[in-house]
C-alpha positions as CSV (number, residue, x, y, z in Angstrom):
1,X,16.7,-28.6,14.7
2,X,18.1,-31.9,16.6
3,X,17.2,-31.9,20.3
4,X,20.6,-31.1,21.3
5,X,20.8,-32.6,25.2
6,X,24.4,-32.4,26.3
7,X,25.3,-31.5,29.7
8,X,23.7,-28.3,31.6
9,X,23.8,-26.6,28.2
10,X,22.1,-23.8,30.3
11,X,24.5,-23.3,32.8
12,X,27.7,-23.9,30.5
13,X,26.0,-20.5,28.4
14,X,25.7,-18.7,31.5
15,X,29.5,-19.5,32.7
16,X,30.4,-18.3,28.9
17,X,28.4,-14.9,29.5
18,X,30.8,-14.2,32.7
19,X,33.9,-15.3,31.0
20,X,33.0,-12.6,28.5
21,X,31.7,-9.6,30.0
22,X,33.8,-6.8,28.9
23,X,34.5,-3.7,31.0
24,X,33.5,-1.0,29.0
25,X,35.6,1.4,30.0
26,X,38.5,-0.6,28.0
27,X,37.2,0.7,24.6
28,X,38.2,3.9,25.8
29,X,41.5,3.2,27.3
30,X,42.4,1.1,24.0
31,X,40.9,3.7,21.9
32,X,38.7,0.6,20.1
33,X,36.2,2.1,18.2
34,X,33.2,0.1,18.5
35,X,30.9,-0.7,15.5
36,X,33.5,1.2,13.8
37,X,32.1,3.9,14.8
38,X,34.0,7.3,15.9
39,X,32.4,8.8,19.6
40,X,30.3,11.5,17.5
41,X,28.8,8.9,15.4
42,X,30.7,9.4,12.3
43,X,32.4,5.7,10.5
44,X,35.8,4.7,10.5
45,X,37.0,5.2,7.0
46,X,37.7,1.7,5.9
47,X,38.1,2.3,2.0
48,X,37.3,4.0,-0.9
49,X,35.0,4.2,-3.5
50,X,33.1,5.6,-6.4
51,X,30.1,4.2,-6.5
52,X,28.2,5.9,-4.1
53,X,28.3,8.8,-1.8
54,X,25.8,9.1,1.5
55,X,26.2,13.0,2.5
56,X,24.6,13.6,5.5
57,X,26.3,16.2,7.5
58,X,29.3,17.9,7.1
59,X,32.7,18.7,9.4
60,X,33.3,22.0,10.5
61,X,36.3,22.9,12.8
62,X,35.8,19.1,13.8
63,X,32.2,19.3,14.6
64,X,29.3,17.5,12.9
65,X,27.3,20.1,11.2
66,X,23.7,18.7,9.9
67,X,22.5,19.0,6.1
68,X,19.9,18.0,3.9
69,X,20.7,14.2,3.0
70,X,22.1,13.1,-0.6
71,X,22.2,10.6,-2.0
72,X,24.4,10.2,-5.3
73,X,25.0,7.2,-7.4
74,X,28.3,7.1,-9.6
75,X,28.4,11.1,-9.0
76,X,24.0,11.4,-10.1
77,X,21.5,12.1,-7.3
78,X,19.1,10.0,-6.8
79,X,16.3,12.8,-6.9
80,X,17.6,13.7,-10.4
81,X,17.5,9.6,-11.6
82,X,13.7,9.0,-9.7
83,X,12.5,12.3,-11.6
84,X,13.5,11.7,-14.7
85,X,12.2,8.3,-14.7
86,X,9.0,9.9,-13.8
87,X,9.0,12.4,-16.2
88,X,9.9,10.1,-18.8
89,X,7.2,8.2,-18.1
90,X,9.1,4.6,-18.1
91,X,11.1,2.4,-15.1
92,X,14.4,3.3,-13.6
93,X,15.3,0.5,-12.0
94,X,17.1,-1.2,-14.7
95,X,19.3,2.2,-15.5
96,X,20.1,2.6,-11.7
97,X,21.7,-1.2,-11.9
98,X,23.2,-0.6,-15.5
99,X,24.9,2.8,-13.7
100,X,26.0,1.0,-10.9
101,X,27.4,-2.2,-12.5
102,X,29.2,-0.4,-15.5
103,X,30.2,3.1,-14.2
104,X,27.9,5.1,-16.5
105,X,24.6,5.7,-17.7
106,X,23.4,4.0,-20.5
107,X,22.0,5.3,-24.1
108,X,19.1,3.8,-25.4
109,X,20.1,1.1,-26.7
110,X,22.2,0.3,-24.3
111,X,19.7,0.0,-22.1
112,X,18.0,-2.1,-24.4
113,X,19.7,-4.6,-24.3
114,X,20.8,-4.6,-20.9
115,X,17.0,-4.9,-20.3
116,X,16.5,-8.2,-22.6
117,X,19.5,-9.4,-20.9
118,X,17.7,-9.4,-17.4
119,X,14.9,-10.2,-19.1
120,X,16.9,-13.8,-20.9
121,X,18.3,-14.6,-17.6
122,X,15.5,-14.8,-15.5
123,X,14.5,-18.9,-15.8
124,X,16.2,-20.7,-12.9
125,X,17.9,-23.8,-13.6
126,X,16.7,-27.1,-14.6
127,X,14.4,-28.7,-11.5
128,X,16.4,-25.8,-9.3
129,X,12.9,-24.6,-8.1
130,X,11.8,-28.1,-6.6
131,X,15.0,-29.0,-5.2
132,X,16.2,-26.2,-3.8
133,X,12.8,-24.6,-2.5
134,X,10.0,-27.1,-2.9
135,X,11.3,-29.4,-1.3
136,X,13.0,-27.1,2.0
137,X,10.6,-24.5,2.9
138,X,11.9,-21.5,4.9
139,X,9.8,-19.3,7.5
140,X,11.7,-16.7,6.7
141,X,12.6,-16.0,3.2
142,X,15.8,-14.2,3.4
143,X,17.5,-17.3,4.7
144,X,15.7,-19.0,1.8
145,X,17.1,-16.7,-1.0
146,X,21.0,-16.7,1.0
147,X,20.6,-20.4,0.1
148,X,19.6,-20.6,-3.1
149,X,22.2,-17.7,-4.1
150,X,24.5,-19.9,-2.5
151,X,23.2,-23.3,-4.4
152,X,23.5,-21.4,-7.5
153,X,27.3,-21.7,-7.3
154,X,26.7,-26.1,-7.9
155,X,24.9,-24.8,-11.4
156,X,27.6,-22.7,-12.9
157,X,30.5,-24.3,-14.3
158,X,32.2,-20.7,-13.9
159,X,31.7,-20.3,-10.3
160,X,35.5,-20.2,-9.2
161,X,36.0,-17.6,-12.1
162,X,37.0,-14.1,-10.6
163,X,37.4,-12.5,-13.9
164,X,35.4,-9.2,-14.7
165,X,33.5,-10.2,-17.3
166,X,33.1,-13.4,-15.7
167,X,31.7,-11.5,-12.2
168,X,29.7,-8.9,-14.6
169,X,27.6,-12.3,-16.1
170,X,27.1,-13.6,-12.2
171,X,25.9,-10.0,-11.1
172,X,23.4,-10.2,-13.9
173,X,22.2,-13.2,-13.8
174,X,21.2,-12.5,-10.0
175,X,20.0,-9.6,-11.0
176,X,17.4,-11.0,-13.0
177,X,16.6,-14.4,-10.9
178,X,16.7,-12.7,-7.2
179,X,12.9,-11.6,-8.0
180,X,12.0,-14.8,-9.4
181,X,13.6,-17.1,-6.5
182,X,11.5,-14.6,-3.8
183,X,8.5,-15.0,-5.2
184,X,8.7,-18.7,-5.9
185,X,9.9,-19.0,-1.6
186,X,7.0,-16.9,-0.8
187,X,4.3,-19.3,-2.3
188,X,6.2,-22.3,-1.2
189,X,5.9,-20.6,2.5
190,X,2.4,-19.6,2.3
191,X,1.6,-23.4,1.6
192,X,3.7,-25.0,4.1
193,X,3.6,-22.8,6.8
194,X,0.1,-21.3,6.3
195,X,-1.7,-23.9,4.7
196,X,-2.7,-21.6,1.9
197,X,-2.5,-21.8,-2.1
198,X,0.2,-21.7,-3.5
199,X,0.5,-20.7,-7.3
200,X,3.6,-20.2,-9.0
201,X,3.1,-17.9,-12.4
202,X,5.0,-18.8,-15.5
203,X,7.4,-16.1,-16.2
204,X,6.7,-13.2,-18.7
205,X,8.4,-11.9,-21.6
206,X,9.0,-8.2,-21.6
207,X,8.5,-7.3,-17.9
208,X,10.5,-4.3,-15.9
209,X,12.1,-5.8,-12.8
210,X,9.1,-4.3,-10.9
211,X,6.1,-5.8,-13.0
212,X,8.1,-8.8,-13.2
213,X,7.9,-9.1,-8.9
214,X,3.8,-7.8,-9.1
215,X,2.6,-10.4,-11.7
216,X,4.3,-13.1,-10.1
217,X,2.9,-12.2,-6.7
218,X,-0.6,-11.6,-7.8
219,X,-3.2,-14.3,-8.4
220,X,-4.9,-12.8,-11.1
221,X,-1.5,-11.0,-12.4
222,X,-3.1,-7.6,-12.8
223,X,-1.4,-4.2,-11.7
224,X,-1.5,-1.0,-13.0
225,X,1.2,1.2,-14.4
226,X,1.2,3.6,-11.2
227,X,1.5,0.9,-9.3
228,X,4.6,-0.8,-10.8
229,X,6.1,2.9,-11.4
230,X,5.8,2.9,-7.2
231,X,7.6,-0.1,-6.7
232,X,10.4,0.6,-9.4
233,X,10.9,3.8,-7.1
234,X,11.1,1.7,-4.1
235,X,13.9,-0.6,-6.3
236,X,15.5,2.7,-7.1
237,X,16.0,4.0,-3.9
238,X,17.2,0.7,-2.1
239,X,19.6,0.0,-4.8
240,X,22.7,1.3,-3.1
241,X,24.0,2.9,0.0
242,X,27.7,3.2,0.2
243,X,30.3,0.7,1.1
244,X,30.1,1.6,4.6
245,X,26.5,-0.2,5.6
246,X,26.6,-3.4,7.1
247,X,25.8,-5.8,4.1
248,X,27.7,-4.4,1.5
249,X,30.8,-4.5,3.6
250,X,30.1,-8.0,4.5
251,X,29.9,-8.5,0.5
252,X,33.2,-6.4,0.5
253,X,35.0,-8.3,3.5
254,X,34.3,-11.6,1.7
255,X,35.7,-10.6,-1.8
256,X,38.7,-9.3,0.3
257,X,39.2,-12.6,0.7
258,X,39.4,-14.3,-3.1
259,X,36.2,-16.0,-2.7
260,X,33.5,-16.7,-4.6
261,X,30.6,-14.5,-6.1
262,X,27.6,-17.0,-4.8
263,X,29.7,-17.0,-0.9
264,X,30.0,-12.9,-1.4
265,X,26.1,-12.3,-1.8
266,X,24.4,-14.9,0.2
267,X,26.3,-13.4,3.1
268,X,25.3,-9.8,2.4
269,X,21.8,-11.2,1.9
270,X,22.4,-12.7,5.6
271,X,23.9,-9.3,6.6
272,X,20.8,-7.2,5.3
273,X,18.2,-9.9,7.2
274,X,18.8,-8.5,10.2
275,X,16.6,-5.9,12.1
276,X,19.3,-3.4,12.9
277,X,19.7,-3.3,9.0
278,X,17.9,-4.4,6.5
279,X,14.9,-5.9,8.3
280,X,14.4,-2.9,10.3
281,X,11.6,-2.0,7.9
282,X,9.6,-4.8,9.6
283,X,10.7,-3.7,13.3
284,X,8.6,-0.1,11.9
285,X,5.1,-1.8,10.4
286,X,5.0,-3.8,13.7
287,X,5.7,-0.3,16.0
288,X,3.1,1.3,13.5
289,X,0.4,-1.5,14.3
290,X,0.7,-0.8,18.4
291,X,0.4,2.9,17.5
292,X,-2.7,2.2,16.2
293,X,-4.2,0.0,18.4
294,X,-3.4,2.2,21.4
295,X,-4.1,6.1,19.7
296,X,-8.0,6.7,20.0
297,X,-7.2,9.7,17.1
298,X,-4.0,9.3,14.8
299,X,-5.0,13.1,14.0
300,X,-4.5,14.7,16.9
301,X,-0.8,15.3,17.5
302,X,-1.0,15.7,21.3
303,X,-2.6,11.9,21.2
304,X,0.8,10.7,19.1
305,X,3.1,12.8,20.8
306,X,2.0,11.1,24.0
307,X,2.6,7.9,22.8
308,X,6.0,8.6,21.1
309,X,7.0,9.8,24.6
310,X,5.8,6.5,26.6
311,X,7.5,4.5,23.7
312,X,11.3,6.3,24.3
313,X,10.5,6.0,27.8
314,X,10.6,2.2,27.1
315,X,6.6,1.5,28.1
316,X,5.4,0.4,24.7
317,X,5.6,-1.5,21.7
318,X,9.1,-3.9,22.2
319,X,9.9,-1.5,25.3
320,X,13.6,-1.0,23.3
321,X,13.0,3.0,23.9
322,X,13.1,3.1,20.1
323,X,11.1,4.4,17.9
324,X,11.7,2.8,14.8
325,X,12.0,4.7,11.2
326,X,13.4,7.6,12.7
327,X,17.0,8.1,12.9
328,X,19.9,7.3,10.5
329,X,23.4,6.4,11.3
330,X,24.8,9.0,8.3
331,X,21.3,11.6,7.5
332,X,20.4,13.9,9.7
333,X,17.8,16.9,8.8
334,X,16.7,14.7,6.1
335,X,16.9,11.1,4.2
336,X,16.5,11.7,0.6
337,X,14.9,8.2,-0.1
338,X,12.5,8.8,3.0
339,X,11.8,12.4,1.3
340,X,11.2,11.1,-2.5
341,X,9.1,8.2,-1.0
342,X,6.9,9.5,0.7
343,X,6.1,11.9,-1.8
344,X,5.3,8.9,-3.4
345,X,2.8,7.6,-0.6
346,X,0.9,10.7,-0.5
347,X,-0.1,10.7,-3.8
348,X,-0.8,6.6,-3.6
349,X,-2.9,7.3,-0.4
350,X,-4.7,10.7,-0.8
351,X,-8.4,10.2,-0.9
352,X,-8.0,6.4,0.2
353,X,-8.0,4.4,3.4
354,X,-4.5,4.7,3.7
355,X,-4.5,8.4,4.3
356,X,-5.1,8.0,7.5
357,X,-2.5,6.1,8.5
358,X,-0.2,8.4,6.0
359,X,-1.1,11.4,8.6
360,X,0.1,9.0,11.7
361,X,3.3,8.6,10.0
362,X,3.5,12.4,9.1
363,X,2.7,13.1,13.1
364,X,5.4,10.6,14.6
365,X,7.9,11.8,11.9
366,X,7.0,15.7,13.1
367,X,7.0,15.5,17.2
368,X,9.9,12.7,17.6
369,X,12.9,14.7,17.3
370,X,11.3,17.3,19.9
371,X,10.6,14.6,22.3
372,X,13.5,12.8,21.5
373,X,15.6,15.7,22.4
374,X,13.1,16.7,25.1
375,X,13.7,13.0,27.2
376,X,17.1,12.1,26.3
377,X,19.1,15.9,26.4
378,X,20.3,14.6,23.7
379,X,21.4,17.7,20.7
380,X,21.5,15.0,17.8
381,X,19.8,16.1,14.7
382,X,17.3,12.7,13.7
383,X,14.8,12.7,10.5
384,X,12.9,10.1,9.4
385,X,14.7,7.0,7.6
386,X,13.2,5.5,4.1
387,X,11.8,2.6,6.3
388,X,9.6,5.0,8.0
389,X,7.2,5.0,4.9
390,X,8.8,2.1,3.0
391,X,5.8,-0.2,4.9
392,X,2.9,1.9,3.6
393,X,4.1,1.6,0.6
394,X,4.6,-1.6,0.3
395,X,0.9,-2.2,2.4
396,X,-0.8,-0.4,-0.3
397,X,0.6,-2.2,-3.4
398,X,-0.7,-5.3,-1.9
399,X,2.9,-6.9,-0.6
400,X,3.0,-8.8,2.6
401,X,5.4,-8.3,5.5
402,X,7.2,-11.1,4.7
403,X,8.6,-9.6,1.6
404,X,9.5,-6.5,2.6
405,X,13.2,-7.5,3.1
406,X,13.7,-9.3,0.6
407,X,12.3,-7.0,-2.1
408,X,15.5,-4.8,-0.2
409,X,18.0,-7.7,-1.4
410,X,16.0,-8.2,-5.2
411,X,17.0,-4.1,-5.6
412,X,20.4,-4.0,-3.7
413,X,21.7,-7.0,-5.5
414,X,23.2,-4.2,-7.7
415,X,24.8,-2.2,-5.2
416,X,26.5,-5.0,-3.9
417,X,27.5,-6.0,-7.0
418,X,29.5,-3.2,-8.0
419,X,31.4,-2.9,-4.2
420,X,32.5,-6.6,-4.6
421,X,33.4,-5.6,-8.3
422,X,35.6,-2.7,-7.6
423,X,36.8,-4.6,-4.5
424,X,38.4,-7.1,-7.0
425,X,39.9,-4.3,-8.8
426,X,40.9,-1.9,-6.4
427,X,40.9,-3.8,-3.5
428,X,44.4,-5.3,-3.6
429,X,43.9,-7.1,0.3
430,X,42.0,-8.9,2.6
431,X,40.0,-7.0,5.0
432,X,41.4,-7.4,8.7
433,X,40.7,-5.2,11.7
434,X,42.1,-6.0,14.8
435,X,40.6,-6.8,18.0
436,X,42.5,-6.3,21.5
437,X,42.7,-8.9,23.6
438,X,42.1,-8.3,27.2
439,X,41.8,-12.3,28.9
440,X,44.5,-12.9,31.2
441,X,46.5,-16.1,30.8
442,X,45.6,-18.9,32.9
443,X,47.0,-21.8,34.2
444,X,46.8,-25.0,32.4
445,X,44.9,-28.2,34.7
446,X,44.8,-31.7,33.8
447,X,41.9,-33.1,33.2
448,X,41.8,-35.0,36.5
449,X,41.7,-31.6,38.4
450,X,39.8,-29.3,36.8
């Protein structure tokens, strides 16, 4: 960044932080509803859709009643679509995106070629992968895949085309080179940043989405089928969350607008980089590490409730009072994808070194909501979220930090897809809430006297 040196840059910030403290009382007395949020919690409804449907508590007599958490894809839990993916013994991932995208699940060949599709469109352009992240590595590789999302736009000659099937191509053509671009910013960082190897693996005919992302990453290219069945559930389950969560209605906000498919997504991938979405999953593996460093046994539930109490007391860890992977802004007795997931970890961890830190997890996810409710007075109904064993998971497969949200982006790539889709066809105008202004007018100086 260019050493920026005009004036008292310091001081000029701090006069701006005056000039714009708010009095928060006035979101009351102008009834603004902050975060679009209502004062129990609940969202403003902003639109509506039919793509997905977060149920996580229910309205009675205009109180917020807690339930079991659902999660339902184009009108199909996500429990039923992980299970029988399981059961018949091949990878979901693919079917979740082809429900999303197209409204319906597809038959077998159908899926087919939807598959050999993703499959075709994998190879980035010509020299794309030296220009556009050889040669400008990125510490963080979110902002790296925003940019080459964005770039794509200067290699499609259809890039001002709104039309469905034109928007249908784009959203599968992303689909199928999100992995690739990841993986290829990952090596690029490792040797620029890290001073490490980097190898970058010809691509591979006939890959799922999820062995696709494994053999890339692995040197020797090797994984076993349990372990790319795990990560196709993780690309299942992160897939789609409703229009209502912060990146998908930053994809939705910018299709409101008439612009572009490559503008729509690189913001949403934007959106989904920060740690009060997306990249909260990396805000929970760093809490997790100062659990461990400071419990003498994870085992002993006394041991971790004490330390989930110094951390909402503000005394550990980032001393935010938070304890991260607990708590949803929708679920409340339970998150489906945190439920399926770490079903998941169990049997990936049982009998290994990772059980362990499996039971730490179980023990913070057990005595927070007590405590919670014990420190704060607070009655709100909290579970744990899918990021709460999301990490684990994605420790034991042998995927580092630094991918953890962007593997979010790879899989929701779909989701946000079919909003900015159905925004273009249902839609119908551009997305503008209004904010009240509250500065008094001021008098006007010349220069000479100010």
């Amino acid at each position: 960044m260019d050493n920026v040196q005009f004036a008292p840059i310091e001081n000029l910030c701090n006069k701006l932080k005056d000039y714009s403290s708010i009095e928060p009382n006035l979101y009351d007395k102008f009834h603004v509803k902050r975060g679009l949020r209502k004062s129990d919690g609940t969202g403003v409804m902003a639109g509506i859709t039919k793509i997905c449907n977060v149920h996580g508590y229910i309205i009675n007599e205009n109180e917020v009643e807690p339930i079991p958490g659902e999660l339902i894809y184009r009108g199909y839990n996500i429990k039923d679509l992980v299970e029988n993916a399981d059961k018949e013994d091949r990878y979901g991932f693919e079917e979740v995106a082809y429900l999303l995208l197209f409204g319906d699940l597809p038959t077998k060949s159908e899926l087919n070629e939807f598959n050999q599709a993703i499959i075709g469109a994998r190879e980035l352009p010509g020299n794309f992968a030296e220009d556009m992240i050889l040669k400008a590595p990125s510490i963080n590789i979110m902002n790296k895949m925003a940019r080459c999302v964005l770039a794509l736009y200067s290699y499609d000659d259809t890039g001002e085309d709104t039309s469905l099937a034109s928007e249908m191509r784009k959203a599968v053509s992303l689909l199928a080179k999100l992995p690739v671009i990841m993986t290829h910013a990952y090596q690029v960082q490792q040797r620029h940043y890290y001073n490490k190897s980097m190898i970058i693996h010809p691509l591979r005919a006939n890959e799922s989405t999820a062995e696709n992302i494994l053999s890339m990453l692995r040197i020797d290219r090797q994984y076993t089928p349990q372990e790319a069945h795990l990560l196709d559930t993780l690309l299942m389950l992160h897939a789609e969350h409703g229009g209502g969560n912060n990146s998908t209605f930053t994809c939705r906000v910018l299709t409101s607008s008439g612009t572009d498919a490559y503008s729509a997504y690189s913001a949403a991938i934007g959106s989904l980089k920060g740690p009060r979405h997306g990249g909260a999953n990396k805000k929970v593996t760093q809490m997790i590490e100062d659990f461990k460093a400071n419990i003498k046994n994870w085992d002993n539930e006394g041991q971790v409730a004490d330390y989930v109490r110094k951390t909402i007391r503000k005394e550990t860890n980032d001393h935010t009072g938070l304890v991260y992977g607990m708590g949803h802004a929708v679920y409340t007795l339970s998150d489906p994808r945190a439920v399926i997931l770490k079903k998941k970890a169990f049997e990936l961890a049982k009998g290994t070194e990772f059980e362990a830190e499996f039971k730490l997890l179980e023990n913070i996810e057990r005595t927070t909501p007590e405590i919670f409710k014990e420190l704060k007075g607070d009655g709100k109904v909290i579970c744990a979220n899918v990021d709460m064993y999301s990490g684990l998971v994605y420790k034991m497969l042998g995927i580092p930090e630094d991918l953890y949200t962007p593997l979010f982006a790879v899989s929701r790539i779909a989701g946000w897809a079919a909003h900015r889709m159905e925004e273009i066809l249902t839609g119908g105008r551009i997305i503008r809430p209004a904010y009240k202004a509250v500065a008094k007018k001021r008098e006007y100086f010349d220069i000479e006297n100010r």
